[in-house]
C-alpha positions in Angstrom: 0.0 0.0 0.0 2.7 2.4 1.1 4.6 1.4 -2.4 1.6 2.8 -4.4 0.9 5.9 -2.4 4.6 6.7 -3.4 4.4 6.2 -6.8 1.2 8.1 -7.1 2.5 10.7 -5.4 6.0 10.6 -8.0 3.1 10.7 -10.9 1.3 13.8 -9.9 4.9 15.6 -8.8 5.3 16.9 -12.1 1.3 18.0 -12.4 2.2 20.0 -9.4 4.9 21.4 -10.6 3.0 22.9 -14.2 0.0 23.7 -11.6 2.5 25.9 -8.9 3.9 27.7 -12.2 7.2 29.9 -11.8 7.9 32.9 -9.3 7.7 36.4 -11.5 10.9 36.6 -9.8 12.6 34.2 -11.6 11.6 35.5 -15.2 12.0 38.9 -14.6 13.8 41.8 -13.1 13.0 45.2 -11.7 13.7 47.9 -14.4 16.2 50.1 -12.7 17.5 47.3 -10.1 20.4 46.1 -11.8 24.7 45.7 -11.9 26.8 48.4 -12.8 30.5 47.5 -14.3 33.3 48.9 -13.2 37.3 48.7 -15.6 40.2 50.0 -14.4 43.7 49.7 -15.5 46.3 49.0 -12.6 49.7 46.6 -12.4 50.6 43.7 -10.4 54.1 43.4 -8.8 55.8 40.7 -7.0 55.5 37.9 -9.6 58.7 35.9 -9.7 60.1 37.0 -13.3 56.8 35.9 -15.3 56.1 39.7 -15.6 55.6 42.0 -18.7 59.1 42.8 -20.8 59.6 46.5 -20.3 61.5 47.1 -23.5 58.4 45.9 -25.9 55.4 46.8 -23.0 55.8 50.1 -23.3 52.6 50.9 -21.4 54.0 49.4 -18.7 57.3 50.9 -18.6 55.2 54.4 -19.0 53.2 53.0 -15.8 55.6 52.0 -13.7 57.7 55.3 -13.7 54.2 57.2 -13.4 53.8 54.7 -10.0 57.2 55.7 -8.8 57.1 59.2 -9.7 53.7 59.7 -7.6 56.1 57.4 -4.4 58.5 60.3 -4.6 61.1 58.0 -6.6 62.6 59.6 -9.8 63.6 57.4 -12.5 63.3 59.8 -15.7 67.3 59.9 -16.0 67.4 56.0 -15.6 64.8 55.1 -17.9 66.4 53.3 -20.3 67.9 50.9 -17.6 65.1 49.8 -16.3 65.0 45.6 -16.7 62.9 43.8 -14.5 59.9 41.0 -15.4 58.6 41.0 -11.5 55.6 43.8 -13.2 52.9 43.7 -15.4 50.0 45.9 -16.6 46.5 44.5 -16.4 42.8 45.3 -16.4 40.6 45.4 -13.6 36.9 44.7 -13.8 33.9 44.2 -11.4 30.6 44.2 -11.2 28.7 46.9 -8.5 25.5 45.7 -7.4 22.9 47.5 -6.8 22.1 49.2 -3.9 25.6 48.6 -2.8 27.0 51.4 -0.2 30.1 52.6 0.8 32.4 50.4 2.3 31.2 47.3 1.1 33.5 45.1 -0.6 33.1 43.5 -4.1 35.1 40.9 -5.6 37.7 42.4 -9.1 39.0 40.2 -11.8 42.4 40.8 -13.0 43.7 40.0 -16.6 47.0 40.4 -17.9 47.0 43.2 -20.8 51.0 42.8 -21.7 52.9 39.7 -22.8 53.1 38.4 -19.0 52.9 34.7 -18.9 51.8 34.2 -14.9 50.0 36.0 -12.9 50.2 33.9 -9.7 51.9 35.1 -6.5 51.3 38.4 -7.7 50.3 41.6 -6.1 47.9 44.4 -7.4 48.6 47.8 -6.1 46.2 50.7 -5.6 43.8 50.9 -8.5 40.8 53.0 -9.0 37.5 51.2 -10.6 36.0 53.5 -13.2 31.9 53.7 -14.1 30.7 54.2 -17.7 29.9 57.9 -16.4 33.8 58.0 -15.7 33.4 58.5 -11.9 35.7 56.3 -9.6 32.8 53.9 -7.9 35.5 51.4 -6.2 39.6 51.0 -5.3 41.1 47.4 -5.9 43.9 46.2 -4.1 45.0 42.8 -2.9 46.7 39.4 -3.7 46.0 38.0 -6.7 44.7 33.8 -6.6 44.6 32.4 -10.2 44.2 28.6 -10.0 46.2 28.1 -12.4 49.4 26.1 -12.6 52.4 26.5 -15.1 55.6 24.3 -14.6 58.1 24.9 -17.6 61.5 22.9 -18.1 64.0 22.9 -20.6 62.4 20.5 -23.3 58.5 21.2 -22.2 56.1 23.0 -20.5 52.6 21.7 -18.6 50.0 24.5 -18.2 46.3 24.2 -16.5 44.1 27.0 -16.2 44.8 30.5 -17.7 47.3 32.1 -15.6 47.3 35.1 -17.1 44.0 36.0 -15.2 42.9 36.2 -11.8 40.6 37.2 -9.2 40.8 38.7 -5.6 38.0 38.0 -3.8 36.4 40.8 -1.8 39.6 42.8 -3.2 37.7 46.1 -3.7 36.2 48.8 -1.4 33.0 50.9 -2.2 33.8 54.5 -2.8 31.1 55.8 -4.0 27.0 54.7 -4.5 25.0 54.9 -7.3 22.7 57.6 -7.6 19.3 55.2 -7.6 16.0 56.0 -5.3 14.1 52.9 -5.5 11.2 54.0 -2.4 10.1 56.5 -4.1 8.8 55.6 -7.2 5.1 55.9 -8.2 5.4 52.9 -10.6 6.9 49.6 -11.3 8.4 48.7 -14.4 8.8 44.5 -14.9 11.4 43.4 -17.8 11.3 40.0 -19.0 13.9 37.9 -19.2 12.6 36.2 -22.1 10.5 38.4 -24.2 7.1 37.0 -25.0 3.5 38.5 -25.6 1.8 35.4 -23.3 4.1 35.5 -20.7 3.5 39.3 -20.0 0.2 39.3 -20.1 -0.1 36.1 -17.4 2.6 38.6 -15.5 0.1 41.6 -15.7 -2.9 39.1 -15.1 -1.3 38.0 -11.9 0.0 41.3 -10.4 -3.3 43.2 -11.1 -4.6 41.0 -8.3 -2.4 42.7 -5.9 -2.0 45.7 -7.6 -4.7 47.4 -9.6 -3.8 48.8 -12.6 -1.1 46.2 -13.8 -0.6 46.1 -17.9 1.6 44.4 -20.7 2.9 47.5 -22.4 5.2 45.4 -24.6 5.8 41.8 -24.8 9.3 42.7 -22.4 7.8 45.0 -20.2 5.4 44.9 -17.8 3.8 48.4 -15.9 2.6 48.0 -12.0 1.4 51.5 -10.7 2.0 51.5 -7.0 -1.3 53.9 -6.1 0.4 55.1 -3.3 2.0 51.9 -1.6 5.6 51.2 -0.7 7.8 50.3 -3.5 9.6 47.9 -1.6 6.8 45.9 -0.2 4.7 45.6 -3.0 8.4 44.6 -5.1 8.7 41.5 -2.6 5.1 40.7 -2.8 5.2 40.6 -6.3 8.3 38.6 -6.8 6.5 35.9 -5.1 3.5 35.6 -7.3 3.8 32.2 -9.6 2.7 32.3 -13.5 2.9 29.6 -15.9 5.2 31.0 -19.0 5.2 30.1 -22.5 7.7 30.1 -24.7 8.3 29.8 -28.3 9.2 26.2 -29.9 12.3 25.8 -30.8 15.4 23.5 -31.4 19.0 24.7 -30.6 21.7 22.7 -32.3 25.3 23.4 -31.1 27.0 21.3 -34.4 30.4 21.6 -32.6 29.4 19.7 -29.9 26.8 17.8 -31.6 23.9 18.6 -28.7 20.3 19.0 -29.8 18.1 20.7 -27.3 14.5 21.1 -28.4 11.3 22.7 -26.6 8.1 20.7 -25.5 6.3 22.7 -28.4 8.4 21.4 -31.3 5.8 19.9 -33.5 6.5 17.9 -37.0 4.3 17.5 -39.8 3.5 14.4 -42.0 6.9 13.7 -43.1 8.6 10.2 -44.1 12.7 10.0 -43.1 15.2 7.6 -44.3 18.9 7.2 -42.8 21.4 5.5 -43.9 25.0 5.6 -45.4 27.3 2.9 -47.4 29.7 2.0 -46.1 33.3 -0.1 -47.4 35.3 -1.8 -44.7 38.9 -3.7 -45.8 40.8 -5.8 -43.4 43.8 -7.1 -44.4 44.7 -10.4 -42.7 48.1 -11.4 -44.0 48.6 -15.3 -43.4 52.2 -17.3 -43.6 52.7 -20.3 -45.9 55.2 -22.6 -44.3 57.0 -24.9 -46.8 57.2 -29.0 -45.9 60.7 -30.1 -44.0 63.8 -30.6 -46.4 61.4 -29.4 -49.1 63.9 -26.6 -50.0 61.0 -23.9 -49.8 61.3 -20.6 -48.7 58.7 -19.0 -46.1 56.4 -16.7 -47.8 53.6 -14.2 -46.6 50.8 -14.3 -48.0 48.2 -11.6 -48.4 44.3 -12.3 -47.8 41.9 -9.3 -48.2 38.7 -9.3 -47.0 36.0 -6.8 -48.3 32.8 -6.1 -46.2 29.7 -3.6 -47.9 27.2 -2.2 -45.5 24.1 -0.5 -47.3 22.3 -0.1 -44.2 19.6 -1.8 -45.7 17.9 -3.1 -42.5 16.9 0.4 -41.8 13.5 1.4 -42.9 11.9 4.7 -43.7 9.8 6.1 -41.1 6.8 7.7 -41.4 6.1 10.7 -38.4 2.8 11.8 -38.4 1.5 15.2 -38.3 1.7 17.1 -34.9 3.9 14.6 -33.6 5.4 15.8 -29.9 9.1 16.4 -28.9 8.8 12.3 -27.4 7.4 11.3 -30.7 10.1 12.8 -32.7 12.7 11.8 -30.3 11.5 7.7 -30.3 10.8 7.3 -33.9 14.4 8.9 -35.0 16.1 6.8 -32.0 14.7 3.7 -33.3 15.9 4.3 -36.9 19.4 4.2 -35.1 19.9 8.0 -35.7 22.9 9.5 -33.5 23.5 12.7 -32.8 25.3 13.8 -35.7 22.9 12.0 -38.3 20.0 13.7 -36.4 21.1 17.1 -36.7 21.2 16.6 -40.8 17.7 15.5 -40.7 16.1 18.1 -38.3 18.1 20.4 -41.0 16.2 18.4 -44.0 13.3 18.4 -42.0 13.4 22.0 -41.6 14.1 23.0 -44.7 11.1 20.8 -45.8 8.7 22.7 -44.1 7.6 20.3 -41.7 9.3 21.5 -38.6 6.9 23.6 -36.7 9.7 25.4 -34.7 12.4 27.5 -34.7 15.6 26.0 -35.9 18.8 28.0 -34.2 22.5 26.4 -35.5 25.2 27.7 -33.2 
């Protein structure tokens, strides 16, 4: 008894799961409540000769006498002898989230811009994190962790990871905020993740309920007035809200890789498919002929070819009938004996046949 209550219950989990839908939360974001990135340019010392070559990196030559110059060391007059691969110039990014405020820290990642070839052990030194309005939001500083290891000897090398790139976690310090009032806005603006007509209007459908007024203005964006409430608590009472989205069918095909990834939408019509290839194998088997005793023979090899033709003719054309599902499609091509390979040609022939019902996307 206690067997079939538990695979009842397994049955209806996935009923459930279509009936409790998806949080709005999930799909979509708060217009205005987003990242902001940060680039700055800085350099990274202490690295144990794997640095930039001043002679050809220029910029870092320029940098480094800049650095020293703003220590109180002069090094104008000894310019030209300046030798040393313990430096090297890189670029500093990070993301600022939003809402972040001064003196929080935020994790930087560091990539080499010269001809450095290792980054690890390495030290970046005072660098200021630019905004896109060219204001200085953040100051990196820190150690530098790659992950990567490098071991090179005289006759070969052994590299794993990139070691010309880096992060240092929590490595910079919040200077300045972004300019954002979230409380006091008199409306909500919901962007879609995934832009689609149905899903917005199930999104407006939904937060009308709680909010009055709620409207598709676009199949991205959805408008919430807030009619007087707090931002912030109607926000989080939103986010909570569950839809059921659609989406548009569609199959994905990476060829590279050879991976297929199709929607539950993907429909075919009436459509007949036949697979198969020749194919020529020769195996050489080479036997030796062994003369009698005292026979006065010599030993001799003797060659025996043996040629095999495959025309694949125990596969059969299928027929798929029309608005056959994604499970349909799937079972009928898999018991033709159709890889992954063969499969993408014929979604491709299919396609091009008119009897995919779906997007076809080839990466």
């Amino acid at each position: 008894m206690r067997r079939l209550l538990l695979a009842l219950l397994l049955l209806c989990l996935p009923g459930l799961a279509a009936a409790q839908g998806v949080r709005i939360k999930d799909i979509a974001d708060i217009e205005g409540v987003r990242d902001n990135q940060l680039v700055g340019y800085g350099l990274v010392v202490g690295l144990p000769g794997t640095g930039d070559r001043l002679r050809t990196a220029i910029f870092t030559r320029q940098s480094l006498i800049g650095m020293l110059e703003r220590l109180g060391v002069n090094t104008r007059d000894q310019e030209a002898r300046l030798d040393t691969r313990n430096v090297a110039a890189v670029m500093v990014t990070a993301n600022l989230p939003a809402f972040t405020r001064s003196g929080t820290r935020i994790d930087v990642t560091v990539s080499a811009l010269g001809d450095a070839t290792n980054l690890t052990g390495g030290t970046l030194v005072v660098t200021p994190l630019l905004g896109a309005d060219g204001e200085v939001y953040a100051v990196a500083q820190g150690a530098l962790a790659t992950g990567a290891v490098a071991a090179r000897g005289a006759a070969a090398s052994v590299t794993r990871g990139v070691p010309t790139a880096g992060r240092i976690a929590n490595g910079a310090i919040v200077e300045r905020e972004p300019r954002y009032t979230f409380g006091a806005r008199n409306q909500l603006r919901l962007s879609l993740r995934n832009p689609d007509l149905t899903t917005a209007r199930r999104i407006a459908a939904a937060v009308a309920r709680v909010a009055p007024g709620a409207a598709a203005s676009d199949p991205r964006t959805v408008t919430v007035p807030t009619g007087g409430r707090d931002a912030v608590a109607l926000a989080a009472e939103i986010e909570q809200l569950r839809i059921q989205p659609d989406q548009v069918a569609r199959v994905v095909i990476e060829e590279a890789s050879g991976t297929i990834v199709m929607g539950a939408d993907v429909r075919i019509s009436t459509v007949a498919i036949a697979q198969g290839n020749l194919t020529i194998r020769v195996t050489e088997t080479p036997q030796v002929s062994q003369p009698n005793p005292l026979s006065g023979g010599q030993t001799q090899v003797v060659p025996r070819t043996n040629i095999e033709v495959d025309d694949q003719n125990e596969r059969r054309m299928g027929i798929l009938r029309g608005g056959t599902t994604l499970q349909q499609l799937v079972s009928g091509l898999n018991s033709l004996g159709v890889g992954p390979r063969d499969m993408i040609s014929i979604l491709q022939t299919i396609k091009a046949a008119g009897a995919l019902q779906a997007e076809l996307e080839v990466r």
